[in-house]
C-alpha positions in Angstrom: 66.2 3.6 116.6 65.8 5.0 113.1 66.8 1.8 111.6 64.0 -0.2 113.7 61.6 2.2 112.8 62.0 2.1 108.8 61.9 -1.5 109.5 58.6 -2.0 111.4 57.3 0.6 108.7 58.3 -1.8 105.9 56.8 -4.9 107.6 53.5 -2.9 108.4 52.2 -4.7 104.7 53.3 -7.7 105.5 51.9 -7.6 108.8 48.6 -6.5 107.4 48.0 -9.3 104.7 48.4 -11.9 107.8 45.9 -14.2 107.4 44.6 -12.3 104.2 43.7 -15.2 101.3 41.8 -14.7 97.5 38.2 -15.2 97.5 37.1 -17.2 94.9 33.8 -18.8 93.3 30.9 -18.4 90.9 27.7 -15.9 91.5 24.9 -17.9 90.3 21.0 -17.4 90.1 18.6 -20.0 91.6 18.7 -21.8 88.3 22.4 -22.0 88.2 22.7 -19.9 85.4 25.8 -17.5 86.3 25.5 -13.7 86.9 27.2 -11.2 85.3 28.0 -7.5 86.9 27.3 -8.5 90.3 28.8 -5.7 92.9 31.0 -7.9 95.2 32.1 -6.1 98.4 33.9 -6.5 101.6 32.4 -4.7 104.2 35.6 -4.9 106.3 38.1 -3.9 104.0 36.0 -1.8 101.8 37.2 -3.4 98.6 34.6 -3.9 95.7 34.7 -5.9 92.9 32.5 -6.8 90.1 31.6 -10.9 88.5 32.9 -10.9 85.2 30.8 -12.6 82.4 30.8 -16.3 83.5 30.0 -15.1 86.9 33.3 -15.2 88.3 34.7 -13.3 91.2 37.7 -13.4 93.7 38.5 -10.6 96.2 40.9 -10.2 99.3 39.0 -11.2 102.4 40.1 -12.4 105.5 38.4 -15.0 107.8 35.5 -13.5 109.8 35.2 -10.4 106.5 31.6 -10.0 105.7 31.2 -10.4 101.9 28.2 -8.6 100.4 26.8 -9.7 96.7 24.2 -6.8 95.3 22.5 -6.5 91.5 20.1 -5.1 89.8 16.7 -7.6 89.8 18.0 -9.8 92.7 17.4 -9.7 96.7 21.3 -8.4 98.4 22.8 -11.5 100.7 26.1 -11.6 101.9 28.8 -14.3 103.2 31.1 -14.7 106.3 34.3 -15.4 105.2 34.9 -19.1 106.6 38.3 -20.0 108.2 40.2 -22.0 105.6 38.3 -21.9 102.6 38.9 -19.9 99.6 36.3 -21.0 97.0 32.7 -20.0 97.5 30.2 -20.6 94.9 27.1 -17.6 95.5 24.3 -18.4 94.9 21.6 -14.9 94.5 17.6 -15.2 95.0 15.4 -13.1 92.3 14.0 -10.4 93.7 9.7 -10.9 93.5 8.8 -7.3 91.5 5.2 -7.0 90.4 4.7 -5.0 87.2 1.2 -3.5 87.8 -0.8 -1.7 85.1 0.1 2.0 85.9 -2.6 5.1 85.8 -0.6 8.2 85.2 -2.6 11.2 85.3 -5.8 9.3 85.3 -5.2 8.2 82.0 -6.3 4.5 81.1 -4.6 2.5 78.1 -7.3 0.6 76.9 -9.9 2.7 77.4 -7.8 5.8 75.6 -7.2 3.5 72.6 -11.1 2.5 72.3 -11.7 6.2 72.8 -9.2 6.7 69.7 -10.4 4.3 67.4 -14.2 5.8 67.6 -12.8 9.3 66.8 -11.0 8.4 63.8 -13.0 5.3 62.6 -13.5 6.5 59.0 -9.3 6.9 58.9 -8.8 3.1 60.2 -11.7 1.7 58.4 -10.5 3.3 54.9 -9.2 1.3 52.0 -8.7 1.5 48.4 -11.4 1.0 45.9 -10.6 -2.2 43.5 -9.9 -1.2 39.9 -13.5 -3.3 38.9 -14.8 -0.7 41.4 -13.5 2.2 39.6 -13.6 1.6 35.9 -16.2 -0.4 34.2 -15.9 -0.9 29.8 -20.1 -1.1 29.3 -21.3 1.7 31.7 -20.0 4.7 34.0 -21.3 4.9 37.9 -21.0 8.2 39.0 -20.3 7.2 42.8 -17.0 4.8 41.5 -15.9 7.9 39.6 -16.1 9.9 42.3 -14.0 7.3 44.3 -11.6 7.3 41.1 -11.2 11.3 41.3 -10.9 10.9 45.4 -7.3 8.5 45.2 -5.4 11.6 45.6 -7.2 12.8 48.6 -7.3 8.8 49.8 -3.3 8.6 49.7 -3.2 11.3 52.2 -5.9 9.3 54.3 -3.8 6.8 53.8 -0.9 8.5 55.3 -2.4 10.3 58.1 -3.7 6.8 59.1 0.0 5.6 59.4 0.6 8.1 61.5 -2.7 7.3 63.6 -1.5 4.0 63.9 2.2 4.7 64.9 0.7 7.2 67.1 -1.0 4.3 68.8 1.6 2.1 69.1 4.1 4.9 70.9 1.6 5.3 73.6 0.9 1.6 73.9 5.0 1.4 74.3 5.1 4.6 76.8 2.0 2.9 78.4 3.8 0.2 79.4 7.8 1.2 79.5 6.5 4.0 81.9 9.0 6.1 84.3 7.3 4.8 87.2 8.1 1.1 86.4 11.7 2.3 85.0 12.4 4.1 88.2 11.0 1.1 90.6 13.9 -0.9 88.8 16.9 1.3 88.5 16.2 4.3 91.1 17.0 6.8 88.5 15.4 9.8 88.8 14.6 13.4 87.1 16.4 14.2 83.6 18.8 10.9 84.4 15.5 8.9 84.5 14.4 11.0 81.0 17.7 10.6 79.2 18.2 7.0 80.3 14.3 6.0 78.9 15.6 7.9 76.0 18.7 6.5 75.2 17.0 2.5 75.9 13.4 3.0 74.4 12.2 -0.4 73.6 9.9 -0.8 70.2 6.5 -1.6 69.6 7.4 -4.9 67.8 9.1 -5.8 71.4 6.8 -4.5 73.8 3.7 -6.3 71.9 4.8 -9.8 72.3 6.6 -8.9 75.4 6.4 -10.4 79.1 6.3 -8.5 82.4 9.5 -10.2 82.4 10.9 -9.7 79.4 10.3 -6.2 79.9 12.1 -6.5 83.3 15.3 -8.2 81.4 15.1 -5.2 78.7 14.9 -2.8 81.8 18.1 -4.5 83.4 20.4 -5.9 80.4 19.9 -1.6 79.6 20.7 -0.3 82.9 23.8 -2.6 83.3 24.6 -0.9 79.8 23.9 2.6 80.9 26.2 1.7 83.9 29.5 0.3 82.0 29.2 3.1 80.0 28.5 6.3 82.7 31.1 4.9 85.2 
């Protein structure tokens, strides 16, 4: 009795992977370009499995397993596994996300920036007088030696209008890499949400040539980053 016991305990794996077969295909997008870091599970077996860089996949399943296929950016779909056939080739719809311009605490971009440029329009419109401007052989202006005597005082113009303008340029960046947008996107939330904007803070060179959907791609290729590296 023992001895037919052990045995139907060793058989139980065997028995279990009856009918059991490798899953394989390609997760692609709607323009056949492959996917990488899909989350690949079935539902039945709870097994979960990830599509490597060429979009690749295979995972156990079983015919009648529901296969589900979720990632960041694309709408979740799933297949049936079919009796028989162990190659299926995914292919994943783009999920439709708007990027609308954001208010956040009734603050407005472009009127801000207008706003910004009136209040410090002597430090933008500044520049350096020309040497003919400043010294002249046959006579002496008193106005272009007062410009002469004022370079000092212009360099620190000068500097504080850097600043000006890379103050500009973080708030156009903030403006439009905002938490709401990043948190639409990736669901992160509170100081994860903060550290995470932190950590993949896209520059002003970026953001001012940039697409609603390049940002998008920035916004994804970093959260699949912020994922290989926090699991």
């Amino acid at each position: 009795m023992k001895k037919l016991l052990l045995t139907l305990i060793c058989l139980l794996p065997a028995m279990s992977s009856i009918g059991q077969h490798l899953l394989k295909g390609i997760v692609r997008g709607e323009d056949s370009i492959p996917i990488t870091s899909v989350s690949i599970t079935n539902k039945t077996s709870g097994v979960i499995t990830t599509s490597d860089t060429s979009g690749r996949y295979s995972i156990p399943a079983r015919t009648g397993d529901t296969i589900f296929f979720r990632t960041l950016g694309y709408l979740q779909s799933a297949y049936v596994m079919a009796a028989g056939k162990t190659i299926h080739n995914h292919i994943m719809v783009r999920q439709s996300i708007q990027l609308q311009a954001v208010r956040i605490a009734g603050s407005n971009y472009k009127r801000d920036s207008i706003r910004f440029h009136e209040e410090y329009e002597k430090s933008f419109g500044f520049r350096r007088p020309k040497w003919y401007e400043v010294y002249k052989i046959t006579a002496v202006d008193i106005h272009q030696l007062y410009k002469a005597l004022s370079i000092k005082k212009n360099n620190k113009k000068s500097k504080f209008k850097k600043q000006l303008i890379n103050y500009e340029h973080d708030e156009f960046v903030n403006y439009k890499y905002s938490r709401e947008i990043v948190n639409k996107l990736t669901n992160l939330n509170g100081d994860t949400l903060s550290l995470f904007m932190e950590q993949y803070h896209p520059t002003y060179d970026f953001m001012k040539d940039a697409t609603d959907y390049d940002l998008y791609e920035f916004i994804k290729k970093s959260y699949n980053d912020y994922l290989s590296k926090n699991k």
